[in-house]
N, C-alpha and C positions, 0 to 999 in steps of 0.2 A: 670491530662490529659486535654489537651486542647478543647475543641469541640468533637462532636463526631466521626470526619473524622480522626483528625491530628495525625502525630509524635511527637513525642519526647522523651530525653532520662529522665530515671529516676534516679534525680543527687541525688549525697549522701550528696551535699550542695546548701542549696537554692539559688537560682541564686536572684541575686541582681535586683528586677522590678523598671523602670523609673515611675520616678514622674508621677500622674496623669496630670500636666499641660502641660505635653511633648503627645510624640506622644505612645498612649498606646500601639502599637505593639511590641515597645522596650525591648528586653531583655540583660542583663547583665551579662554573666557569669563573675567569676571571674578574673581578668589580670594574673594572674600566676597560672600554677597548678601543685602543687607539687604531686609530684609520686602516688599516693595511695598505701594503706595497700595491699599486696597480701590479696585475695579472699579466705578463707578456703573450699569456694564452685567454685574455680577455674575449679576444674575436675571434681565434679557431676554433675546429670543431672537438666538440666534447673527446676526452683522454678514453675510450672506451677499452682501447688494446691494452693500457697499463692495469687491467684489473682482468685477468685469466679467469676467472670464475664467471660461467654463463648466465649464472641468474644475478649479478650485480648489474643492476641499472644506477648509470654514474649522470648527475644532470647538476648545472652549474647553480651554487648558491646563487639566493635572491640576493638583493642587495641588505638584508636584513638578518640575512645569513651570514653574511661575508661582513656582516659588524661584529658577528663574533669572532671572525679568524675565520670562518667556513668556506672555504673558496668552491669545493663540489658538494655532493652530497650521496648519498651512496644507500639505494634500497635495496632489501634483498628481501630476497621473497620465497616461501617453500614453492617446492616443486608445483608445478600448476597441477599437474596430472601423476596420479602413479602410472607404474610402467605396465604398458597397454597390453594383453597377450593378441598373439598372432590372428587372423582372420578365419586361419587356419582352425586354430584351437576353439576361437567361439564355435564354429560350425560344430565342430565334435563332443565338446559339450554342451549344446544344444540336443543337439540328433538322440541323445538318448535319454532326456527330458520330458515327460509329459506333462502343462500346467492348464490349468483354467487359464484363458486367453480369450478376453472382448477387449473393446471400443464402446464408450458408452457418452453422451450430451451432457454433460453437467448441467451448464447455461447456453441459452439460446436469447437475442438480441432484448431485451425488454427493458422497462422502467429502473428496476431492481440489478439488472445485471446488463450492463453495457455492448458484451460483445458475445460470442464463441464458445465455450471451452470443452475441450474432450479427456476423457481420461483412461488412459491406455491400463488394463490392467494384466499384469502376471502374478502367481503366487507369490512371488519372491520380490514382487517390485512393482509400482507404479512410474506412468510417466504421464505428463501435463502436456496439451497439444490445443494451439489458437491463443485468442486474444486473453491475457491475464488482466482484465479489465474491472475498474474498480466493481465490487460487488461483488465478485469474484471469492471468495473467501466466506462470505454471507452465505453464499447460497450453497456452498459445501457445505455447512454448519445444516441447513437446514434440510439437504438432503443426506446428511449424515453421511457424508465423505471424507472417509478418513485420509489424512495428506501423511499421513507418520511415514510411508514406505515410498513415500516421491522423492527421486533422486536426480531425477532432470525434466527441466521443464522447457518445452521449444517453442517459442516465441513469433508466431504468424504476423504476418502483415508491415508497414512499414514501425518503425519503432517511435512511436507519437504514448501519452498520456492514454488517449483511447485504447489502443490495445496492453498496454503496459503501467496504468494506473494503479492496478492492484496487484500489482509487480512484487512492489516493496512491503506491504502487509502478509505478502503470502509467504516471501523468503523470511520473514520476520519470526511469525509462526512456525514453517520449518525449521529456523534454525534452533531457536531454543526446543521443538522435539526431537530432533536429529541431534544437540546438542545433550541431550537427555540419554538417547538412545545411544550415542558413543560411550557415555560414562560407564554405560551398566554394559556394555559391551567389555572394553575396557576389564572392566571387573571383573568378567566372567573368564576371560585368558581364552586357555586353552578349550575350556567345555564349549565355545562360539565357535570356533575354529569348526569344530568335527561334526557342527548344525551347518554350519554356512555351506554344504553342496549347493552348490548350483546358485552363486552370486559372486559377483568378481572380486567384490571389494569388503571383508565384514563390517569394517568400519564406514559410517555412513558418512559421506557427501552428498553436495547439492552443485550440477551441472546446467547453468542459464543458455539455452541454444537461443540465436538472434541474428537479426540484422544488425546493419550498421548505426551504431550510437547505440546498443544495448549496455556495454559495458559501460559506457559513459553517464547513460540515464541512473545507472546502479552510483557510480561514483561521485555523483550529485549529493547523495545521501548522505557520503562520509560524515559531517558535522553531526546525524542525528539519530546512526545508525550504527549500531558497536556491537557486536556480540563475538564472543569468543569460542573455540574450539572445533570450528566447524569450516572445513573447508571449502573453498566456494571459490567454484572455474565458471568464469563468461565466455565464451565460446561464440565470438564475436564471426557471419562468416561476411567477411571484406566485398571479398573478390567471388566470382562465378567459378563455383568449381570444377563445371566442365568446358570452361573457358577453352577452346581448342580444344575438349578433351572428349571420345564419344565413349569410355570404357564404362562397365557398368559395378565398377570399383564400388560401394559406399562410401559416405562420409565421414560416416561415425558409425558405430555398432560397439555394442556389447551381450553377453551369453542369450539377451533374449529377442533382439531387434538389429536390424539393419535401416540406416537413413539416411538418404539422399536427399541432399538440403538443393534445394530451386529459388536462389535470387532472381527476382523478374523484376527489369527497367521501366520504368515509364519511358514508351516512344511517343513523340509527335503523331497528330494522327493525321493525313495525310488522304488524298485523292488518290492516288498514285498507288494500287497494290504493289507491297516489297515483294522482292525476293527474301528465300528462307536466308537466303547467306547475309541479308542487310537486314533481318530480326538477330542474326546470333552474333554478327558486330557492335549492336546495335545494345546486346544485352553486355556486352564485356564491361570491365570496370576502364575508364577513359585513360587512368594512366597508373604505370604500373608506380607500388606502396613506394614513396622515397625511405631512408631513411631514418629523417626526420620522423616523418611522420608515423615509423614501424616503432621508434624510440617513445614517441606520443601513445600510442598503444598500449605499449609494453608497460607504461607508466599506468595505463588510467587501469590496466587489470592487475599490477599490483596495489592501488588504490584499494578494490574492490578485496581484491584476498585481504588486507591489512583489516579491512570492516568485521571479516566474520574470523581471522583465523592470525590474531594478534597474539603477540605474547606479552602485551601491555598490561601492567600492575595501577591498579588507582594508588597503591599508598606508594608509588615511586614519587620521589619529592627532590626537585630542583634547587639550587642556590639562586636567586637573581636581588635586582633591587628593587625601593618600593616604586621606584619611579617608572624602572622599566618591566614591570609584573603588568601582566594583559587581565584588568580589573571588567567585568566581577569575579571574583576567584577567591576561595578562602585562601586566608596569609596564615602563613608561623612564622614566628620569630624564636629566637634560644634565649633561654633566662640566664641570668649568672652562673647557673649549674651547667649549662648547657642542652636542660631539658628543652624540649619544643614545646609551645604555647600558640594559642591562639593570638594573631595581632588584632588590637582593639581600638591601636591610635588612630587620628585623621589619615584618609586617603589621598590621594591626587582627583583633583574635581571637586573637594568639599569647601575649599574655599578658607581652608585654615595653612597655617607651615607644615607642609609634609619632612620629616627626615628622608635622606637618602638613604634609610639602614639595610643592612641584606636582611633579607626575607627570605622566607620558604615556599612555595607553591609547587603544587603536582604537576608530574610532567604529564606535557600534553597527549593525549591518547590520538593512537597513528591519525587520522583523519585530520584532527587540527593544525598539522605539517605540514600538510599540503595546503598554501593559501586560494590557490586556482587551480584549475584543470587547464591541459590546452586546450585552446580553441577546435570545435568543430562548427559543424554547418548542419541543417536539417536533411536526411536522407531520402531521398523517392525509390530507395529498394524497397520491394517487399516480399518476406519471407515464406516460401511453401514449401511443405517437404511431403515426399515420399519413404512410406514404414510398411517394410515387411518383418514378417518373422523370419527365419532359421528353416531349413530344412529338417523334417521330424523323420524317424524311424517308422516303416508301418506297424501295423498290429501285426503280434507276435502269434502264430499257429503251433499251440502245443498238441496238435494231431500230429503235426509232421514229426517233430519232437521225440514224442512218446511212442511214434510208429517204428523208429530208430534205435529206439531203446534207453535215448539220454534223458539220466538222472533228473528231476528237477531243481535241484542243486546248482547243477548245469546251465539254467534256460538262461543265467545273468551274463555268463560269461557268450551266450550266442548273442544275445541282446547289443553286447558291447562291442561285437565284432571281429569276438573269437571262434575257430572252428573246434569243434569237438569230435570226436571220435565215437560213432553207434557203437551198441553192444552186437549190431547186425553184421558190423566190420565198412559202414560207409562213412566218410568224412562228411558231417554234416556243418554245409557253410553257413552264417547268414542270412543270405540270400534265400536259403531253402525253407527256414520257417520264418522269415519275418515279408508281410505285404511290400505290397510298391510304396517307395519312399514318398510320404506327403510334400508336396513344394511348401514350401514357404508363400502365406499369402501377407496381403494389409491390407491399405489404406493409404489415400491421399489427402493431404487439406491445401486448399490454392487458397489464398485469400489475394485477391483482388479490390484495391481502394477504389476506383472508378474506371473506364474503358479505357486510359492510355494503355493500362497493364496488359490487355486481353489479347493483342498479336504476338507480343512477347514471351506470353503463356502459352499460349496453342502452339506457336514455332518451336519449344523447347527441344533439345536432341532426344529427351529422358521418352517423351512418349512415343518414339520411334525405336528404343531398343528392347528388344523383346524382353530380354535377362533382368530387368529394369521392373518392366509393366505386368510381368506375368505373375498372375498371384493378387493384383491387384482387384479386389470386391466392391469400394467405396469411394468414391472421393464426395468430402465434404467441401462444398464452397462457401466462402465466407463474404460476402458480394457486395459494394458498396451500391449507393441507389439505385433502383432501375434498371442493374447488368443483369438479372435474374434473366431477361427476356433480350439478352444481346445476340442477335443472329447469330454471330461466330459462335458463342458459345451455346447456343443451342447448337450448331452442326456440329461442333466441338462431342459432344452431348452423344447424338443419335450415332455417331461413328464411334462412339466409344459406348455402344448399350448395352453390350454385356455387364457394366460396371455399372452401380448401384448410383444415384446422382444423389444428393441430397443437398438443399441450398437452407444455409443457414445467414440470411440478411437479416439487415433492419427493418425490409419493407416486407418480407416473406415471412416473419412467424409472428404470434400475436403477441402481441403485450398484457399478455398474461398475468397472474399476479404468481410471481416467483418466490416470494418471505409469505407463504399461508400462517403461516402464524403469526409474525404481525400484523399481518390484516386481520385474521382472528380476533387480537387483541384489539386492533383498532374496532371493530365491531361492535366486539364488547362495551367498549369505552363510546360508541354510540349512544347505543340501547338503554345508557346512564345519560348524560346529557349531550343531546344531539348536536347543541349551539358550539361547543368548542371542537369537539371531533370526528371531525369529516371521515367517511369514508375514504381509502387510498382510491386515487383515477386508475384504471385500469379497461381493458377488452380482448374477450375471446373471439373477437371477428376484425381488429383492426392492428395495423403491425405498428410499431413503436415509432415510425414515419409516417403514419395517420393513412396507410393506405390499404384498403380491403386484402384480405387472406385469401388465396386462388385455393380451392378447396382442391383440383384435379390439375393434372400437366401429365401428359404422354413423356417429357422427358426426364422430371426430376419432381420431388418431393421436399414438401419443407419440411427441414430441422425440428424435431421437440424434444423438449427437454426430458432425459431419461431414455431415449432412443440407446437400443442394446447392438451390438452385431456380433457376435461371439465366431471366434478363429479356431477356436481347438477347445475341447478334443472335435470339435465340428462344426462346421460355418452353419450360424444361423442370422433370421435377421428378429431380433425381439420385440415386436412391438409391445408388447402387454407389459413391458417394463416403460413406459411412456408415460408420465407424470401426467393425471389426468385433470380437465379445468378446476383448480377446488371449488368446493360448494361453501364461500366465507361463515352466511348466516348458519352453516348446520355446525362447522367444527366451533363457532360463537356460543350457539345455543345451550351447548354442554353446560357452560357455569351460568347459567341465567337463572335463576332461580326465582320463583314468584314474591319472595322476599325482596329479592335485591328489585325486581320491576317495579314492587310497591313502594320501597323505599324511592326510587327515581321518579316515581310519580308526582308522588310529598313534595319531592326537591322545586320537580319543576311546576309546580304551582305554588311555591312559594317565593322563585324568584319573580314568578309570574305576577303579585301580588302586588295592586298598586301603592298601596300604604308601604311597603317594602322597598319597591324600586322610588319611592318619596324621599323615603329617608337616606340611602344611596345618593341622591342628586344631591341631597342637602349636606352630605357630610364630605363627598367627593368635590363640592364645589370649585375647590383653589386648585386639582389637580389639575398638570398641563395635559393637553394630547391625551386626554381619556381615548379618543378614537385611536390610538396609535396599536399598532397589535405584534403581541408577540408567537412566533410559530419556531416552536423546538425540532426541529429535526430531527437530530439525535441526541439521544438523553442517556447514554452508557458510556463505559470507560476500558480503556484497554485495550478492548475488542469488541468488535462488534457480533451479537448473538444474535438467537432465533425473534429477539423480542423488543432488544433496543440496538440502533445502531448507533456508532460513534458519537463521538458534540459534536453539535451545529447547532447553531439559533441565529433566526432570521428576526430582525425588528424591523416593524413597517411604519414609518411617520407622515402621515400624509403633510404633501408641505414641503417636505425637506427631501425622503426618499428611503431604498433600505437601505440596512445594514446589517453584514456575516459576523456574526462571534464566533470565531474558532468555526474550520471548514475539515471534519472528517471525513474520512475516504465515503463515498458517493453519496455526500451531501448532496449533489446535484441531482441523481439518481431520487432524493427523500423528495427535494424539490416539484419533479415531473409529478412523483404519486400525490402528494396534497395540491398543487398548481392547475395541473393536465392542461387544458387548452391556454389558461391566465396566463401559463409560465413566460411567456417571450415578452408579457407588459413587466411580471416583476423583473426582470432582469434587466429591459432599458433604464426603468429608476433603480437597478443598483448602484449605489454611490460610494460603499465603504465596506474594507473587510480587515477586520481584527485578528488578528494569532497570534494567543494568549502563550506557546512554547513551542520545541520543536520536540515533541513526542507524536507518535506518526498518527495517531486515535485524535489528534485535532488540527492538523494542518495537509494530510494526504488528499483531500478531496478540493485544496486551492486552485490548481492549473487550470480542471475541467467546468470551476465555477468563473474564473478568469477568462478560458477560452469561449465558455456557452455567452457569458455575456460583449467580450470580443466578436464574436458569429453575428448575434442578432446587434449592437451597436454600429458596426463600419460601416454599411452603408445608410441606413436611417440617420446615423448623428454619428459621423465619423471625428466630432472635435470632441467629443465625450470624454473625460478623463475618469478614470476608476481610483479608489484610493488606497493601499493597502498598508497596515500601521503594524509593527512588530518589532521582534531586536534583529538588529544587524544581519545575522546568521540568517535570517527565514528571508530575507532582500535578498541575499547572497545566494541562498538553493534555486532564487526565482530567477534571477540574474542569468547563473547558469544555466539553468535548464533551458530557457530561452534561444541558448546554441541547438537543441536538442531540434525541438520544434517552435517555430510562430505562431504563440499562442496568445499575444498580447499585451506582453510584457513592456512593448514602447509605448503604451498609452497609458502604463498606470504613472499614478502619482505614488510617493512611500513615502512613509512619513517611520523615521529610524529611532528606535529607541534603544540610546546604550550608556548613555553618560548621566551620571548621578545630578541632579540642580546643586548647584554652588549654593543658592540662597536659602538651600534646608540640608545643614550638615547634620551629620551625624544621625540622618534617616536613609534610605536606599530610593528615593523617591528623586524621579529620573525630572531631566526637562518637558517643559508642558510641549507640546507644539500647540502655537497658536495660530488662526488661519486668518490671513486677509479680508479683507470685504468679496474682494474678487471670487477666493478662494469659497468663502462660507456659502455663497451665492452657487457657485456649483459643485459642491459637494455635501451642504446641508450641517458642517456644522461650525462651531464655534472654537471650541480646543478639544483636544485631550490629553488627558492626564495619565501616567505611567507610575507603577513603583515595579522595584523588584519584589519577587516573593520567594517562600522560603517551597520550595516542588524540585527543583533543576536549574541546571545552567542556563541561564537566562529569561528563565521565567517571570513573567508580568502580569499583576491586573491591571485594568483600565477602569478611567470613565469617561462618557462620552456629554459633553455638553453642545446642547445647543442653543441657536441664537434666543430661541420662547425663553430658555433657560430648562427647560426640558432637560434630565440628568441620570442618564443611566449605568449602571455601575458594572462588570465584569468579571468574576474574579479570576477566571480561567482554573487549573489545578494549585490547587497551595493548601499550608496549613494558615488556620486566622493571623493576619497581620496588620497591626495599627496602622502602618504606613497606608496601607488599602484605605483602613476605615479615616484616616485624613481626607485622601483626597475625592475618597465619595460622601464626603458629608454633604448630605439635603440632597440626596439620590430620589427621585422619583422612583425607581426599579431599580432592585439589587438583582441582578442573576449569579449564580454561590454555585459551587458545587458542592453536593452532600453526596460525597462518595460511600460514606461507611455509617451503620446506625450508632448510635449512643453508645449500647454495650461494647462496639468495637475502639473505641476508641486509641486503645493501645495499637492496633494495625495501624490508624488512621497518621499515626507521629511516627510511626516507622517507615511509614510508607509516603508522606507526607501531604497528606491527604486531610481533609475535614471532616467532622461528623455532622449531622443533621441541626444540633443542637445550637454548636460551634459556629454553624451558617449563620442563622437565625440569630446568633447573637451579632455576630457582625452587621447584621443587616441592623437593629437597633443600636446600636452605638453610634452606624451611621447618620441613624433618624429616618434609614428610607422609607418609604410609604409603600412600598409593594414588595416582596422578597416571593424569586420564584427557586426553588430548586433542585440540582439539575446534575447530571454527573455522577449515575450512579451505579457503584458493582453491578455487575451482570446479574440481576435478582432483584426479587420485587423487594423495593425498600417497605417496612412500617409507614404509615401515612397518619401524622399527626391530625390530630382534628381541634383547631383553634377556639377558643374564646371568639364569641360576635358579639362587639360592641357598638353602637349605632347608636349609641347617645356619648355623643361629644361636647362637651360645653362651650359656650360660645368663649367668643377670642382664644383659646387655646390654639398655639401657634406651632411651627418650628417643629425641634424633638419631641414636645411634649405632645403635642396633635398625632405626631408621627407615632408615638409607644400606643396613642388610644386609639389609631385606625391604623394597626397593622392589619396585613392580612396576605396570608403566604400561601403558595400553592408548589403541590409536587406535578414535576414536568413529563409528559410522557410522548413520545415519538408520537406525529403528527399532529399533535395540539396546536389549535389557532385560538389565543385568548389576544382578548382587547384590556386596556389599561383599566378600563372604565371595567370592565366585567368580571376584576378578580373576585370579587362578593358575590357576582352568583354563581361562578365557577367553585368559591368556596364551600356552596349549600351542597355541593354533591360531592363536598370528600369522604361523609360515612359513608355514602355506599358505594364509593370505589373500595374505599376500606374496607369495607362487607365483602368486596366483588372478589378481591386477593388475600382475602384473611386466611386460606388454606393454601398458599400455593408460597412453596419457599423457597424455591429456589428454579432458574432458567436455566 
């Protein structure tokens, strides 16, 4: 076995190792493999006792394995957990600790931000509490919430996309600063060591708490999530931990917290009031873990460690052949020297004689080994936990102290719970200058998807034991529709009124506008022309379920964002730290300057201008779908900021229907703010959704735009098919996740792109798929066209044709590629990304990215007539300002019509432009240009 991270299989013939003068990563399986012996242990159960080592998980090759000789396969995985200290020792180092200690709302249910989330803070440590829902991350950015010192995050409610969509952006961000933050740790040795009092661990991790299928939804990822050095425990909880059990034990704890994790059942709901003994049977798990299935486990959370905490090399480099290399993949071959070289001959698919030569290709990075997960099933547990602190020492009376005569020297070791000796001659204990010991208080969070949950919650053992509950100040609910006002839980409620209620639903807080600065922006970008940028939909009197805000309740209060409750050094509850409604037009007003008003006045009286919108009709004449409209969701890269979030673009064709390019994490979320009421029509005519690669800034917000239109589809047009076009891999993540939750996955249509066209060698330019009559008729289009591009592992542009002949082109992330500009020639609209400006251009090939320039020329070489673009660094790009030309000569056709009526626009989060309106949209680029000409960076 390799290191103590890696895969590999265990061959039943030694693989052939390259010379030490070569490159030692080199491995050589055999060139041919003949069949293997059947297995006499074909049909027992896996050899587990022949491997003495507790962290070897032994699991039978595939049958794809076992063509190499691999008959098991054998994972080993570092320790999940370091070695835990006693319960004992937390408490005692705790007890003589003082730290600033609240609970504070990050997000509460809105447009912007999906669900929950709380953030538990100590000096020394953050922790994450409720739904990680997409948006999630967004709105830390803009309440300027630092995540650097979050090292476990505990995971509320059942484990679905809603509460866990922004799951995967958030561990992503952690990992690479945690990953940051060990290096320099690391570095520093010793001098960390003798700072790190009062943390368990100096070297930082990342601890996922959840229900069941959390690890699983993490291991979904594998294919498009890699990062190294950082370790990373799922903390999956199965089973009901006080299944049978009433002790007030916790679950997990560390120096600054205790937590008692509460799986609650969906029960039947019934006529018939249970007994509490047929609520707590009732919550058990049905049957206890098989084997099987603990070995399923054990797999899917080495899975997950193997994502963040591999010891995989990109430049390790395998022996295979050309035939059996998993293309697209860069090849070597050895020249007569024996150096490695690029391969440059025909592939397999191109339609020419391939050689069978051996080749060289990278070995696959852990995630790619695994071809499936085991199967699971969708879970109706859902996760609430109870968090206290530690026991604290009281304040320290240096009267008593000093009355005795001990040194102040002295007071640390009475502190620690030493005695000392007066100068009076009394043995002064503890006890005698320190107050009455503070209990340990918290906090609860229930979340509740709907009333099956709500007997199975109130029967719980945990709020019967006092040891349990005592110390308890808040419980936050997290309430699916309409439970805010559920009898049980309101008696639930007033029998528990000492305790602070606060209900954080969809229907209970407002729909706020949570991103003030891009609304700010969008404001902005009003007050310049009003026709393309809609104000975002929002309200401070209505809940994000369209249902009035209950201003007053005798027994609970709703959730807002910024809400404080501080534990030590003294319980308080803060409101004046509560994020208050923004006032858009005042934080807008700042950059408005009677310049730039003047300047957008001009504009809009010149598109105004009928001589103007004349020549327009006369020069757009041959365009198709001038009515057809494009609306940018997100128009940034990477990450989403205070100002743009991820790609997404929506195109509207009346006729035929929409269509998603690239779906960023809560695209759907962008949707609600520029749609509001419209939203549930644009989503019946959704017909098609594009994912241009699997980087998580364009394909994380797919599920929840799948499931929203799933939701409002099944029962109005339950034959409705959805379409979704991508490579292989992005079918694959939907496929499985599909085990996770029922989110709609058997109604899409997929349309797979992986294999090059035979009838264009020697390009990357994949097969078209072409669609039926059938097909065109309910999905709106004609074909589309695929190449590879030069960004990632299987990255693609598109274009989309339809039946009009209607042609719009896609590039997704890449640097300019001819193949692209083939198969969009005579593009109606280009959409390009202009990631980086002109002067960057050297980042732009490092990073493989385009510049502005580079867009724009691909858009003319293709002939397109419209170039919008889109994709850009977190910062306000330069905003070119084109040439207007509007004298076109007559018959000028084709490219040549196309170079004399270009006309390009930069994209900005929630722009709604029509095909027909790029020309008046264009009149107002100076004075957006004006608008951002001093602002340089986000």
């Amino acid at each position: 076995m390799k290191g103590t991270h890696g895969l590999k299989g265990a061959l039943s013939r030694k693989p052939r190792q390259f010379s030490l003068s070569g490159n030692p990563h080199l491995i050589f399986p055999p060139a041919t493999h003949p069949s293997p012996e059947k297995s006499i242990f074909a049909k027992t159960p896996l050899p587990t006792a022949l491997f003495n080592d507790p962290d070897v998980l032994v699991l039978r090759g595939s049958p794809r394995d076992q063509s190499y000789g691999a008959r098991f396969l054998l994972h080993k995985s570092p320790n999940l957990e370091p070695p835990t200290p006693s319960s004992t020792a937390y408490a005692a180092q705790a007890f003589s600790i003082k730290m600033w200690n609240f609970v504070q709302i990050i997000t509460t249910p809105t447009a912007d931000t999906h669900g929950t989330c709380l953030l538990l803070h100590f000096d020394n440590k953050r922790y994450m509490f409720g739904a990680i829902s997409e948006g999630t991350q967004r709105a830390m950015i803009q309440r300027k919430v630092a995540t650097s010192k979050v090292e476990d995050i505990f995971v509320t409610g059942l484990v679905n996309w809603h509460n866990a969509g922004g799951l995967l952006g958030i561990v992503l961000t952690l990992a690479d600063s945690l990953a940051s933050a060990r290096e320099n740790l690391e570095a520093l040795g010793k001098q960390w060591k003798k700072k790190a009092k009062g943390t368990d661990d100096p070297l930082p991790r990342l601890r996922i708490h959840g229900g069941r299928n959390i690890a699983h939804l993490l291991a979904t990822a594998r294919r498009f999530v890699f990062r190294r050095g950082l370790p990373l425990h799922p903390h999956e909880i199965y089973d009901d931990p006080r299944s049978g059990v009433q002790g007030p034990k916790p679950d997990w704890q560390d120096s600054n917290i205790n937590v008692w994790y509460m799986p609650v059942q969906s029960t039947p709901m019934s006529p018939r009031k249970r007994t509490h003994d047929e609520f707590t049977e009732a919550g058990k798990s049905p049957t206890p873990s098989s084997p099987k299935n603990e070995d399923d486990r054990r797999l899917v959370d080495t899975v997950v460690t193997q994502m963040f905490d591999s010891d995989w090399k990109m430049d390790a480099l395998i022996e295979t052949t050309l035939h059996e290399a998993k293309l697209p993949a860069k090849v070597f071959v050895r020249d007569h020297k024996g150096h490695i070289q690029v391969y440059t001959g025909p592939l397999p698919g191109s339609g020419q004689e391939v050689p069978n030569i051996p080749v060289l290709v990278r070995q696959p990075w852990p995630g790619a080994m695994i071809p499936s997960l085991p199967r699971t099933k969708p879970s109706n547990q859902s996760m609430c936990y109870i968090v206290k602190g530690h026991d604290r020492r009281g304040k320290f009376k240096p009267e008593v102290a000093e009355k005795h005569g001990i040194p102040k020297v002295d007071y640390k070791h009475l502190v620690n719970g030493q005695s000392i000796m007066g100068k009076d001659g009394v043995l002064v204990t503890p006890s005698m200058v320190l107050e009455e010991t503070v209990l340990g208080n918290g906090f609860a969070v229930v979340d509740l998807p709907d009333e099956s949950y709500v007997d199975s919650l109130v029967n719980r053992s945990e709020w019967s034991n006092a040891d349990i509950t005592n110390g308890i100040r808040v419980i936050f609910w997290i309430l699916g529709r309409d439970l805010r006002n559920d009898s049980r839980l309101q008696e639930f409620m007033r029998k528990k009124s000492s305790i602070r209620h606060i209900v954080c639903s969809a229907d209970a807080c407002p729909n706020m506008i949570s991103l003030e600065s891009a609304a700010a922006q969008a404001y902005k970008l009003r007050c310049v022309d009003p026709d393309r940028f809609p104000l975002p939909v929002y309200s401070n009197e209505v809940s994000l379920s369209d249902t009035p805000i209950a201003n007053t309740s005798s027994t609970y209060e709703s959730g807002r964002t910024g809400k404080m409750i501080q534990f030590a050094p003294q319980f308080l509850h803060q409101d004046s730290k509560i994020v208050p409604f923004p006032d858009i037009e005042k934080l807008a007003r700042y950059d408005l300057s009677n310049e730039i008003l003047g300047m957008a006045r001009k504009a809009r009286a010149k598109v105004s201008d009928p001589e103007f919108l004349s020549k327009i009709e006369k020069v757009e004449s041959d365009i198709l779908h001038r009515d057809a409209e494009i609306v940018t969701l997100g128009t940034g890269s990477a990450l989403p900021s205070k100002y743009r979030n991820v790609s997404a673009t929506l195109v509207r064709v009346p006729g035929y229907g929409n269509y998603v390019f690239d779906c960023g994490e809560n695209t759907i979320g962008q949707m609600r703010r520029v749609f509001g009421s419209e939203l549930p029509e644009v989503l019946r005519d959704l017909k098609g959704i594009w994912i241009s690669h699997l980087h998580a800034d364009h394909h994380l917000g797919t599920a929840s735009i799948i499931k929203a239109w799933h939701e409002e589809t099944k029962e109005s047009n339950p034959s409705a098919k959805l379409l979704v076009a991508s490579h292989t891999h992005m079918i694959d993540w939907l496929r499985e996740y599909a085990d996770v939750e029922d989110y709609g996955f058997d109604r899409l249509v997929t349309a797979v792109f992986q294999s090059c066209d035979p009838k264009l060698p020697r390009t990357r330019i994949c097969r078209p798929r072409i669609f039926t009559e059938a097909e065109s008729q309910s999905l709106g289009l004609k074909r589309i066209d695929a190449c590879y591009v030069s960004h990632c592992y299987g990255a693609l542009a598109t274009a989309f044709t339809f039946p009009s002949g209607l042609k719009i082109s896609y590039s997704g992330d890449c640097r300019p590629s001819d193949d692209f500009v083939r198969i969009g020639q005579g593009s109606t609209l280009l959409i390009h990304e202009s990631t980086f400006d002109d002067e960057l251009r050297g980042d732009a090939i490092a990073k493989k990215h385009s510049t502005m320039s580079e867009a724009i020329d691909v858009g003319r070489r293709m002939g397109a007539r419209r170039i919008l673009l889109t994709h850009f660094s977190q910062r306000y790009q330069k905003i070119p300002v084109m040439e207007e030309n509007l004298e076109i000569p007559v018959g000028a056709e084709g490219k040549a019509k196309a170079q004399l009526d270009e006309v390009m626009l930069v994209a900005f989060d929630y722009m709604r432009v029509k095909l027909g309106d790029f020309r008046k949209a264009q009149a107002f680029l100076p004075t957006i240009q004006k608008l951002f000409e001093t602002v340089d960076e986000q």
